[in-house]
C-alpha positions in Angstrom: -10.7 22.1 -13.7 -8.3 22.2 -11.0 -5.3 25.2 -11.7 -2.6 23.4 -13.5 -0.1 25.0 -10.9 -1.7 22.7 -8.3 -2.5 19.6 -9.9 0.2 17.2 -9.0 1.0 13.3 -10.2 0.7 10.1 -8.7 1.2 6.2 -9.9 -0.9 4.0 -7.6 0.3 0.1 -8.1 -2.7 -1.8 -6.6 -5.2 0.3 -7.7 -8.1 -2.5 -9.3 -9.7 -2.3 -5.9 -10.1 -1.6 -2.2 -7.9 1.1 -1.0 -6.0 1.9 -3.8 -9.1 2.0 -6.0 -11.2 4.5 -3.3 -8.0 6.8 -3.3 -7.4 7.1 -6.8 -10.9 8.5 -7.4 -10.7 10.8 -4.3 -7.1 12.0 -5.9 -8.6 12.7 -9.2 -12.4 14.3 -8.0 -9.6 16.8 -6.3 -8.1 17.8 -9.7 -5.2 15.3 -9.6 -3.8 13.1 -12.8 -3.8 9.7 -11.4 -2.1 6.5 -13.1 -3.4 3.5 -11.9 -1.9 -0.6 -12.1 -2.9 -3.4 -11.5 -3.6 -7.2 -13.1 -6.8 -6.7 -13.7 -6.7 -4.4 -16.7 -11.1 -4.5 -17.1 -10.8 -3.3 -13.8 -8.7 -0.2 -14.4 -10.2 0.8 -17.6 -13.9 0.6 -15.6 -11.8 2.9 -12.9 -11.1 5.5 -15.1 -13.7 5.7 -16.9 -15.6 7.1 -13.5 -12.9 9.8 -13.8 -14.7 10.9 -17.0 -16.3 14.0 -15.2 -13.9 14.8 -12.4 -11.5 17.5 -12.3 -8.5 15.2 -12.6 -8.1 11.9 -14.4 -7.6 8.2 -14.0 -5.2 6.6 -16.7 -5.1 2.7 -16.7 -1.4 1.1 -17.0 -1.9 -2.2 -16.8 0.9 -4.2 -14.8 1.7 -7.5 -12.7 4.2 -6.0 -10.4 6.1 -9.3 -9.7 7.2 -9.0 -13.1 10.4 -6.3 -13.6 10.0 -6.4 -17.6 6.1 -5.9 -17.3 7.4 -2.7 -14.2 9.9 -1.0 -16.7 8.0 -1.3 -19.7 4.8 0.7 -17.9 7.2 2.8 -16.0 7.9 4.3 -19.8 4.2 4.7 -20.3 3.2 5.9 -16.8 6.2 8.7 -18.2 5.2 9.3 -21.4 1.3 10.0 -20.4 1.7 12.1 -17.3 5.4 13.5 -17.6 7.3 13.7 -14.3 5.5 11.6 -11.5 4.9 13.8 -8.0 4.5 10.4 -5.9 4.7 6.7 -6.4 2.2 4.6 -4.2 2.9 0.9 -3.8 -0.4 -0.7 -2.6 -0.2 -4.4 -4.4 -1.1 -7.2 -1.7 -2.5 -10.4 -1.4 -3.8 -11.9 2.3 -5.3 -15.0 3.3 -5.6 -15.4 6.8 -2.9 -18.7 8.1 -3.3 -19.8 11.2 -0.7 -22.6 12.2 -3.6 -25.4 10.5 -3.4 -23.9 7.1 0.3 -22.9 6.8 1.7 -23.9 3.5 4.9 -22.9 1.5 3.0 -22.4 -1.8 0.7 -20.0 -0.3 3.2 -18.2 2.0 6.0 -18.1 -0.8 2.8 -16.7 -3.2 2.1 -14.0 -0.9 6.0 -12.8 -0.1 6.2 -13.4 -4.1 3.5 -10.4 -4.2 3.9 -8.3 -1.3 7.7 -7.8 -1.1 8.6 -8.1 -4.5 6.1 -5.8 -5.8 7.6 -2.8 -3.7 11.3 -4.1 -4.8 10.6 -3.9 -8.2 8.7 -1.3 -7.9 12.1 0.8 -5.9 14.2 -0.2 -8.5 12.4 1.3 -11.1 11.8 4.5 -9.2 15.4 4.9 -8.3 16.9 3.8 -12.1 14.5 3.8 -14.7 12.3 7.0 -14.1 13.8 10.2 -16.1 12.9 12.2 -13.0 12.8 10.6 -9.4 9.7 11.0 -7.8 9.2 13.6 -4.9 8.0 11.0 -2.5 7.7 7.1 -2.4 4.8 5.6 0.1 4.4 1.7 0.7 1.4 0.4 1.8 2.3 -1.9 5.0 0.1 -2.9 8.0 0.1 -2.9 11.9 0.0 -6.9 11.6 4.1 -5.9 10.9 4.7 -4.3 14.2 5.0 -7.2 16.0 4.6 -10.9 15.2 1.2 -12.5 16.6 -0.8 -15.0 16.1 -2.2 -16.2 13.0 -0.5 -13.3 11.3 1.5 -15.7 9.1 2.8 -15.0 5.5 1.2 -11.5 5.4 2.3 -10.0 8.3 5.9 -11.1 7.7 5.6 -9.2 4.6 4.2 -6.4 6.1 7.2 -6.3 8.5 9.8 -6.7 5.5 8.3 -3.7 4.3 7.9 -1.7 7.1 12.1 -2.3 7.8 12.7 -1.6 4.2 11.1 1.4 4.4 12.6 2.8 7.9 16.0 1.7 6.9 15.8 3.3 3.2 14.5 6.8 4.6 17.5 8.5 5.8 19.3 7.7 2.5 16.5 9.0 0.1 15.8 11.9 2.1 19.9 12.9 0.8 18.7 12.5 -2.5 15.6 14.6 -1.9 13.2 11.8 -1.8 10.4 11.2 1.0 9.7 7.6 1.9 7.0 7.3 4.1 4.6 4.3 4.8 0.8 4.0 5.1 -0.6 1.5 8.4 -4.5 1.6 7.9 -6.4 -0.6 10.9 -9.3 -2.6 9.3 -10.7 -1.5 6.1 -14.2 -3.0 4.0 -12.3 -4.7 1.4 -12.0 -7.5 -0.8 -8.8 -8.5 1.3 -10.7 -8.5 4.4 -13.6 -10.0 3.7 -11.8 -13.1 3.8 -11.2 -12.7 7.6 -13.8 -14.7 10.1 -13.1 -13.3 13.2 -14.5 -9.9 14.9 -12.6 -6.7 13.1 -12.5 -3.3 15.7 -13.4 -0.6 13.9 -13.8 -1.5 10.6 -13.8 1.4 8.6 -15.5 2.0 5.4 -12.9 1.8 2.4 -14.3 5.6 1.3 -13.5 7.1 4.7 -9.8 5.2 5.1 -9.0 6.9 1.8 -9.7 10.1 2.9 -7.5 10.0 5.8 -5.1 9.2 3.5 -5.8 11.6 0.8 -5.6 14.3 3.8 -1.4 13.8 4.1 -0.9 11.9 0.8 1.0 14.8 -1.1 2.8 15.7 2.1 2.8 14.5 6.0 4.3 12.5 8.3 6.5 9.1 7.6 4.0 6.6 8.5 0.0 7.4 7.9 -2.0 5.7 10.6 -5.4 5.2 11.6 -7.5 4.7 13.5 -5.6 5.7 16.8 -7.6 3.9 19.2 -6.5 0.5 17.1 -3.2 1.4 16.1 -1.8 3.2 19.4 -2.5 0.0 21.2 -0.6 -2.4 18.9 2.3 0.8 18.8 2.9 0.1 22.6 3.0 -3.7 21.4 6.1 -2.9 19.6 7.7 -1.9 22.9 7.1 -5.1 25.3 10.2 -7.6 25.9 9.9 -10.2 23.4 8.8 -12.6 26.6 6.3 -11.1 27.6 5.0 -10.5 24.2 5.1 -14.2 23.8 2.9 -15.1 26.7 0.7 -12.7 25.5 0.4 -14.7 22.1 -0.1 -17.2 24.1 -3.5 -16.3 26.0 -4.5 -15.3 22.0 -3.7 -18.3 20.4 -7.1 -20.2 19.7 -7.4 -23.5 20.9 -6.7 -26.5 18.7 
C-alpha cells in the first residue's frame, strides 16, 4: 500500500472507457484513490473491480454529466467516499466524424450538448458545491480545436470552446489557488476513434497515452501534449493568417 502521506485524490468524469478508463487504473496501480463517472454504470463497477489488488482504488459514481441534478448529487458522494478531492478530470466526449455530407443539427447540437456542457456543469460544481475546492481542474480537449479544418465539424468546435474556456479561466483560478490546465492527446486506440476512416499518424496505444499523462497529471504544465511530432505541427497551425490557413483547407478538403 502506497504511504497515506502520498496518496492523493482524483474524480475522472468519462472514465467507462478509452483514456479515462486506462488512466484511472494507472492512477490507482500507483497507490492513488480514484473516483470514476460515467453513464455506463456496468462499466464502472467492472472498472473497479480490477482495482481489487492495486495499491489504490477505483470507486464507481455513476453520472450523466449533461445533467446538473445527476452532477451535484454525485459531487456529495464523490465527497463523502474520498473526503477532499486533489484533482478533477473532465474527460466526457462524444465524436462522430462530419464532413460537410453528414452535417446535421441533431448530431452537432448532441455533441456540444455533451462536450461543453459536461465541463460547465462539471466547473460549476467544482467552484460551488464542493466543501473543499480542488487543487487542480484539467479538461480534456483536442488539437482538432487549435484551428478549424476540414471535416472537423461539431467536435472540434467543442474542442475549441473548451480550450478558450480553459485559457480564459486560468489566470482567475490561479488567484484562488486553483490550477486549470488542459490535456491535447494526438491519436489514441479508442472507442472514439475507431469510428474514423481515414489514415491516423501515430496512433498511440490507449495504455501508453495514459502514461504520458499519468507522468504530469498531479502537477505540470497547463496543456499536456503528445506526441510532439503531431502536435508541434498543428501548434504552428495556430499561427498562420486566417487566409492562408483557408487555402490550406482547401488543398485538404476531399473531393465531392
Amino acid at each position: 500500500m502506497a504511504e497515506k502521506h502520498s496518496q492523493k485524490t482524483a474524480w475522472i468524469i468519462g472514465a467507462s472507457s478509452g483514456i479515462g478508463r486506462a488512466l484511472a487504473l494507472k492512477l490507482a496501480s500507483g497507490g492513488h484513490r480514484i473516483a470514476v463517472s460515467a453513464r455506463s454504470a456496468q462499466q464502472l463497477q467492472e472498472l473497479a473491480a480490477e482495482s481489487a489488488n492495486m495499491a489504490g482504488e477505483i470507486i464507481a459514481v455513476p453520472l450523466d454529466a449533461t445533467s446538473f441534478e445527476q452532477f451535484q448529487h454525485a459531487a456529495k458522494q464523490v465527497e463523502k467516499i474520498l473526503g477532499s478531492v486533489d484533482t478533477v478530470l473532465h474527460n466526457a466526449a462524444i465524436y462522430k466524424p462530419m464532413p460537410l455530407k453528414a452535417f446535421n443539427a441533431p448530431e452537432a447540437n448532441r455533441i456540444f450538448s455533451l462536450n461543453i456542457e459536461s465541463v460547465t456543469n462539471g466547473l460549476d460544481i467544482c467552484l460551488n458545491a464542493l466543501t473543499t475546492k480542488p487543487r487542480q481542474i484539467i479538461i480534456t480537449t483536442s488539437p482538432s480545436g487549435y484551428r478549424g479544418m476540414p471535416g472537423g465539424g461539431a467536435y472540434g468546435a467543442s474542442k475549441a470552446a473548451l480550450m478558450n474556456l480553459a485559457e480564459g479561466l486560468h489566470a482567475e483560478l490561479k488567484s484562488q489557488s486553483i490550477a486549470m490546465r488542459i490535456i491535447n492527446p494526438g491519436f489514441v486506440e479508442t472507442p472514439l476513434t475507431s469510428q474514423n476512416r481515414f489514415h491516423m499518424p501515430f496512433l498511440m496505444p490507449v495504455d501508453k497515452a495514459a502514461g504520458r499523462i499519468e507522468k504530469y497529471f498531479w502537477n505540470g504544465p497547463f496543456e499536456i501534449y503528445f506526441p510532439k511530432r503531431l502536435i508541434l505541427p498543428l501548434k504552428i497551425m495556430r499561427i498562420l493568417p486566417t487566409a492562408l490557413l483557408l487555402r490550406l483547407s482547401k488543398k485538404l478538403t476531399p473531393p465531392n
